[in-house]
Structures are given as structure tokens and as C-alpha cells.
N, C-alpha and C positions, 0 to 999 in steps of 0.2 A: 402180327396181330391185326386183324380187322374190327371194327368196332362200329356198328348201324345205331344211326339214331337218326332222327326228325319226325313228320308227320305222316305217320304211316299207321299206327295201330299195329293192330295185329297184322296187317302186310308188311311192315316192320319186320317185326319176328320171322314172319315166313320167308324174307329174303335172305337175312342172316342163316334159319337153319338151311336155306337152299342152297344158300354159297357153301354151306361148310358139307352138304352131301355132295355136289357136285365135285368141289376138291378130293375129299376123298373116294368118289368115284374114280377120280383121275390118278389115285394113286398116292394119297395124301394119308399122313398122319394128321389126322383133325381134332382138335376140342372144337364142340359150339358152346357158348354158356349164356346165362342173359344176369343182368344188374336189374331189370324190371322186375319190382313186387307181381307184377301182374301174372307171372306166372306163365305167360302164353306158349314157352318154347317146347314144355311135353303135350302143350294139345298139339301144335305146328307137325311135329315130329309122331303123335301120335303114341310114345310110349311114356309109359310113369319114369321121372326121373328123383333124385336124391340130393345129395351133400355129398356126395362122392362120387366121379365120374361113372359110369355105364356106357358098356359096347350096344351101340345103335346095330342093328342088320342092317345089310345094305343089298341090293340086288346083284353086285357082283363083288368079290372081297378085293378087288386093285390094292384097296385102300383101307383106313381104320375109322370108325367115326366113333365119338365117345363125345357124352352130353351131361352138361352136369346144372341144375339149377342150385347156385350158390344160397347159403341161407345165411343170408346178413345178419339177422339179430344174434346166431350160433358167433359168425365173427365179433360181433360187437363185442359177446360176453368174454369170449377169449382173447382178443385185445385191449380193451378200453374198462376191464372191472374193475382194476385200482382207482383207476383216475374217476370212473364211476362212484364208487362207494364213498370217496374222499368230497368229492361237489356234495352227494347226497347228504354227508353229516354236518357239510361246512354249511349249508342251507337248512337245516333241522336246527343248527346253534343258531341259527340267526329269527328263528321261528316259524318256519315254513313244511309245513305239514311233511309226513313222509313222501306221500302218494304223488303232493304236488313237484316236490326237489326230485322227485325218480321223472318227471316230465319235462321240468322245467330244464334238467342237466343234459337230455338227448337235443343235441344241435341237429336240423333240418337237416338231413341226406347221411350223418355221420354214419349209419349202421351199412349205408350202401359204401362209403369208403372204403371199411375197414376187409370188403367183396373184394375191391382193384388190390389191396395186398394176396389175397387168395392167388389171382389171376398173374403176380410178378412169378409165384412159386409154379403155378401153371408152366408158365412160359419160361422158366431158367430150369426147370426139371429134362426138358430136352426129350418128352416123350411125346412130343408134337411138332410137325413141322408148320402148323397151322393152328391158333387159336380167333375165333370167330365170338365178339359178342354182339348179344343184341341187349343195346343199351336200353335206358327206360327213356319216355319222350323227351322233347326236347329241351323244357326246363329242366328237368330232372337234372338229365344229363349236364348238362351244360354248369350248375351249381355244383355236381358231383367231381367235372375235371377240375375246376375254379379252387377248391379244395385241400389239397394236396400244396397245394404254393401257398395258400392262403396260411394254412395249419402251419409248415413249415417257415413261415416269415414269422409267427409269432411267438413258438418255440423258441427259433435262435434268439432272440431277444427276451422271453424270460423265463427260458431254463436256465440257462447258465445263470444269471442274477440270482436267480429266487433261490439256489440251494445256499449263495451267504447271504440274503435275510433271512432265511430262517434262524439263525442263534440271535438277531438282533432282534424278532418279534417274540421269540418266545416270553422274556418277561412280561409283556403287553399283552400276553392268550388270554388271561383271564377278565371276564368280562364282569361288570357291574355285578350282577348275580352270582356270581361265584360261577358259571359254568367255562369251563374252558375251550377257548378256541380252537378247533382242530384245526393242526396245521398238516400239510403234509409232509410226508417220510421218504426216505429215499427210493420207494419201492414207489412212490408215485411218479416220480421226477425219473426214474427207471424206465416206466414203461413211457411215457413221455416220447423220452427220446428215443428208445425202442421204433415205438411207433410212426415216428418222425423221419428214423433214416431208413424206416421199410419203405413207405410213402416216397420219401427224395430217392429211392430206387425205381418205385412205379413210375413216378412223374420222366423221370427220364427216359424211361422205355417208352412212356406212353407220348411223347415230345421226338420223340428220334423218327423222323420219318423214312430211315432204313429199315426199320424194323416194326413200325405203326403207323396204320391211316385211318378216317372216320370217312365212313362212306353215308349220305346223307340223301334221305330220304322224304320225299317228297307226293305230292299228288297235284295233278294238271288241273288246278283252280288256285284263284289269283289268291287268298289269305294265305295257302299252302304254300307257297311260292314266297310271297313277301318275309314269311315265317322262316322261311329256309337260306336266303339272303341274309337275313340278321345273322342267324345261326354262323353262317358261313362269316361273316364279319366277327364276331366271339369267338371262335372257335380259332380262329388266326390271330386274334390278339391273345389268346392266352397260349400261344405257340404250338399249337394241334393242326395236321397238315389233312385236306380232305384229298382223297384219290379220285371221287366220283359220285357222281347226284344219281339217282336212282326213280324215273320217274316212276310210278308205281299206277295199275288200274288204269294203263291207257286201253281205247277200246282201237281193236285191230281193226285194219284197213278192211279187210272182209265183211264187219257187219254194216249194213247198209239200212238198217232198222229205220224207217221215216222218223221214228220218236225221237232216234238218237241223234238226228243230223246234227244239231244244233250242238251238242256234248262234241261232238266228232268236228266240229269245226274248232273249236273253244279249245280241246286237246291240238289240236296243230300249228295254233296261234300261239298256243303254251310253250310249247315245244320247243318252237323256233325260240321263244323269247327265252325260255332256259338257257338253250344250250349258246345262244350267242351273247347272255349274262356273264356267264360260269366260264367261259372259251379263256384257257384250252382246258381247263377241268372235263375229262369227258363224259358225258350226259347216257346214261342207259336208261332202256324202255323197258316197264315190266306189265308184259299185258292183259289187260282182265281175261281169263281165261273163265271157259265155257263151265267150270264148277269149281267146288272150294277146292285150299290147294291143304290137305291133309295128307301127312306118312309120307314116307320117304318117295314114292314113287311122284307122288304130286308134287314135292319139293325138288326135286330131279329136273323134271318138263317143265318147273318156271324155273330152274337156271338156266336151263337151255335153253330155253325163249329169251333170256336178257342178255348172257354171259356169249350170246352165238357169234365163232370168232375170235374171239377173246379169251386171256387170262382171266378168269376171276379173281386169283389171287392179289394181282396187282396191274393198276390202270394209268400208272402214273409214273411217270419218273419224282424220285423224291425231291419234293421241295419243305424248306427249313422256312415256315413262317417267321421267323426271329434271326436276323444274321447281326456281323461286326465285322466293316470290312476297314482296311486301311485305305488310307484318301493322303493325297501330297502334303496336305498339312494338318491331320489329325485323323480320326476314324469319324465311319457312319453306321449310326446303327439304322434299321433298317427292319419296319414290321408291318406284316403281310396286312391291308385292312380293304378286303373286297367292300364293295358297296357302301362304304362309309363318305361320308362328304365331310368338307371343311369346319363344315359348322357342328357336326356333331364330338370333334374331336377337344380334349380339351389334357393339357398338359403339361405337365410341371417339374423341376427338380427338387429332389429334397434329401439330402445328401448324396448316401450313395444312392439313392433309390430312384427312379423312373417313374411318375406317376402317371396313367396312362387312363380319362374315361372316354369312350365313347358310347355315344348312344347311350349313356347312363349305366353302361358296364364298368365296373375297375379294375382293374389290374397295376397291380406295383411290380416294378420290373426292377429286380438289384443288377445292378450294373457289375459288369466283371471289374477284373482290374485294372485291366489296361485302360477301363474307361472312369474312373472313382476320380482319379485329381485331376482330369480333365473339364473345361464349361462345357457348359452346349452354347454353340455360335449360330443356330438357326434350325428353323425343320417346317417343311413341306409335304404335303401328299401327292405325289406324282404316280399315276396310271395303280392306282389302289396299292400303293405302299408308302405308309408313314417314316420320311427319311429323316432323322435327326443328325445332324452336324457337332462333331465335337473337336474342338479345339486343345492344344496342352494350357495350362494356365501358363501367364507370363510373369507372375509374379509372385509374392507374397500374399496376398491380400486376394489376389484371383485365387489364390491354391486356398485360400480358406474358405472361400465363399462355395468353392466347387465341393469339400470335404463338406 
């Protein structure tokens, strides 16, 4: 699975659905689909798409392409209407309008979530050799992978509890007023975890860089650029591997336009500094061509133009932003953080847990087991990887401090 995001707009889109006609021009069983509200991948592609995949034409049949614009809110209500309904009434007891508890209970990006379950069934149905999205920009995205680990940390800690308090709260439901407390029922705590071990099934597909990369997208001006380095720094600490930066809108060697000189210098200073940023990530050109890039045929000649040479598919040998390696006298763990400096990292243990911000991003990393009754004995950032040292405890008193 491929997955575009960064600063790109609508050349975004159009890369992603070009990757995925190119592929199956070459022969490919494809899905493209996109996570972006914005809708752009049926103008890209030029034809109406659905909630259910559709066979794109293609100018020669090698291959299959099928497109499908996911409809998040359809997912929301078919997975999240228990847990829904149950927030809405528990905030109506407490006094809070209907209209306001049906707003106040949708968490930022959750209806795009419940999209990446769509896309595990996509990709385990095995009717594609290829799944292509075009994610939404770069925050979006970036809170939408965050997600998934995030939901899942706090699940395991209070699903499980909360089904034995409830006999302990129930004589407590009723409140001053006589109204009672809705609590919830098993059919909450159900889809709960339903919903929980769909997600710890995406997350890991979406985490495996055998079988998933985030190709990142950019444009040859410096906000764009610095924009994308973060991204690339985030996207490694929450263990998402990138295959390839995608510069986007560079103007070919051929125009010579006097206006442009100055644009055409500024692209080749970019360029250089990209690609020797990012090394050995490798750096594609996508270049302003001479009109829009609309229907399959124009989304064809801008793969061709980037992918010349090249797999599309894949650009990278996989790399595991998050490893645990053994060491002579304890393990290391070991987290991918491009572009990050010393001073942006800040780190902590707290039981089993990893607390990891940088740059003002968080991520809690639960430690395996092999690493739980172990201390950490030190950690560095050498050549853009956060190495942490763990030792076994020696004692009593170490073994507590470490749990």
C-alpha cells in the first residue's frame, strides 16, 4: 500500500491517482482511494466515483484500476453509533443540549479513522495487488496515523476496568434529581473493542514497511520544504517508513522564459538541498507540465515524467523506523528521527511505557517484553536515530523502579 500526503494540493492527488494508472498500466491490480474530505481524486481521474469501488478505463487493459472515494461519515455511523449514542445521552444527563453533545462527542479526524478500517478490508480481500491513497494534507494526515496507537493505549487501560465498575456505580446512577445516570452496556464496550482490534490490525499493516510506505510530497520553496522535514521527522517517530519525496511543479530544463529565471534558479538550489537532506531516501521530480493534468491520459504522462526508470511501486528497501536490537549487555532500542536535534527531544520512562516528544509531538511507545523489567542506562541521537540503552535491573529495587 502507498499512501501520498504532504504539500501538494491537488498535485497531491494527482500523483497518487498517476501512481495508481501507471501501475496498472503495467499490469497491476490497483485500488486508488483518498482519506481527503476534499474530494479531489474523481476530478484527478476525471470520472464520478462512490462508496464502492468502480472500474476506471484505462487506455490499454495490461492491468485493472478501480477508484473508490471512501465516505467517512457512512463509516463513522456503521462503526462508532453505540459509543455515539451512549456520549450523546451521558452529556444530555449532565445538561448539555442535544445538538451541542452530537458535536461535542465527534473527536477531530475520528470519522477519517474509521476510512483506514475500510482500506485493512481493501487490502486483506486480495483483489488488489496495489492499493494507492491520497491522504488529506499534512496535518490531517499526520493526527489521523497518531490515532490508532493513541485510541488503542487507552482502550486497553479502560475497557477492561470499566466493564467491573459498572455494578459498583450503578447504585450511585442516580443523580440529585432523580434522573439517572446512563451508564453503558455491554454493547458499548463491544464495539469498543471491536473497533480497537480493527485499528491494532490497520496500525500494523500501516507500520510494516513490507507491505507500506508514505510517499511525501513536497514543492521547491523553502515553507514547503521545512514543512516536509518536520513531517519526515513525525512520521518516523510514530514508526511510519517514507520510500520517497516527490518534488512536485518543478519547471523543466527546456523553459528558458526570462520571468522564470529566478524560479528556475531557486528549483535547483531546492533540489540539491532536498535530495542531499533526505539521502538515501530517494527524491523524484514531478514537472510542471504544459497543461492541467486531468483523465487518465494526463495522469499517465505525469508518471511517466517522474516514475522514468523506475518502479513506482516501490523506491526503497524497507526500513523499520522503530527497531530492538540485542547489545552485550542489554538491548537497544532504536527510533528513526530525521531532522530532529538534541534539544528538541525530550524523554521519559513511566513504567512499561516510553514517553517520547519531540518537537512538541508525543508519542508513548509501550515497550515489549523483553524490554518492561529492564532500566534504560542512557540514550543519544546519533546520525538521526534516537538510540536508547537498556540494561537488565540488578536488583530488587532496580526491578521496581523499572516496572
Amino acid at each position: 500500500m502507498l499512501l501520498f500526503t504532504g504539500k501538494g494540493g491537488v498535485g497531491k492527488t494527482s500523483l497518487a491517482a498517476a501512481t495508481a494508472v501507471r501501475a496498472a498500466a503495467n499490469g497491476l491490480r490497483v485500488l486508488v482511494t483518498s482519506t481527503d474530505p476534499a474530494h479531489s481524486l474523481a476530478d484527478a481521474l476525471d470520472v464520478p466515483l462512490a462508496d464502492t469501488p468502480r472500474t476506471v478505463p484505462l487506455p490499454r487493459a495490461d492491468g485493472r484500476l478501480s477508484a473508490l472515494q471512501i465516505d467517512a461519515q457512512a463509516r463513522l455511523e456503521r462503526h462508532w453509533s453505540d459509543v455515539r449514542d451512549y456520549l450523546v445521552a451521558l452529556l444530555a444527563w449532565s445538561g448539555v443540549g442535544e445538538i451541542a453533545a452530537e458535536e461535542l462527542v465527534l473527536l477531530p479526524g475520528i470519522d477519517e479513522l474509521f476510512a483506514l478500517i475500510d482500506l485493512r478490508a481493501q487490502v486483506a480481500g486480495g483483489d488488489h495487488d496495489l492499493v494507492v491513497v491520497d491522504c488529506a494534507p499534512t496535518a490531517e494526515t499526520l493526527r489521523l496515523l497518531a490515532l490508532p496507537e493513541a485510541l488503542g493505549w487507552y482502550v486497553d487501560r479502560i475497557a477492561g476496568p470499566g466493564r467491573r465498575m459498572l455494578r459498583a456505580l450503578r447504585p450511585l446512577a442516580r443523580g440529585a434529581g432523580g434522573a439517572v445516570l446512563p451508564l453503558p452496556d455491554d454493547d458499548v464496550f463491544a464495539t469498543v473493542e471491536r473497533v480497537n482490534a480493527d485499528l491494532a490490525a490497520v496500525h500494523a499493516i500501516l507500520q510494516d514497511p513490507a507491505t507500506t510506505s508514505l510517499r511525501l510530497v513536497c514543492n521547491p520553496e523553502r515553507l514547503s520544504i521545512a514543512e516536509t522535514e518536520r513531517t519526515a521527522t513525525t512520521l518516523s517517530l510514530f514508526g511510519y517508513a517514507v520510500d520517497a519525496v516527490v518534488v512536485n511543479r518543478v519547471l523543466p530544463d527546456h523553459v528558458q522564459d526570462p520571468y522564470l529565471a529566478r524560479w528556475k534558479a531557486r528549483h535547483v538550489a531546492y533540489l540539491a538541498e532536498i535530495e542531499a537532506s533526505f539521502a538515501p531516501t530517494p527524491v523524484l521530480r514531478a514537472p510542471l507540465l504544459d497543461d492541467e493534468v486531468i483523465g487518465v491520459d494526463g495522469l499517465l504522462r505525469l508518471a511517466n515524467a517522474v516514475y522514468d526508470h523506475v518502479d513506482e511501486r516501490a523506491l526503497r528497501d524497507p526500513v523499520r523506523p522503530v527497531t530492538v536490537e540485542p547489545t552485550a549487555d542489554g538491548h537497544l532500542l532504536r527510533v528513526a528521527l530525521p531532522f530532529a536535534t538534541k534539544g528538541e527531544i525530550d524523554l521519559q520512562r513511566r513504567g512499561a511505557d516510553l514517553h517520547l516528544k519531540v518537537a512538541g509531538v508525543r508519542r508513548t511507545v509501550a515497550l515489549p517484553g523483553s524490554l518492561r523489567r529492564d532500566q534504560v542506562a542512557g540514550a543519544a541521537l546519533e546520525d538521526g536515530w534516537l538510540e536508547v540503552r537498556f540494561r537488565p535491573a540488578r536488583s530488587a529495587e532496580e526491578m521496581e523502579v523499572a516496572t
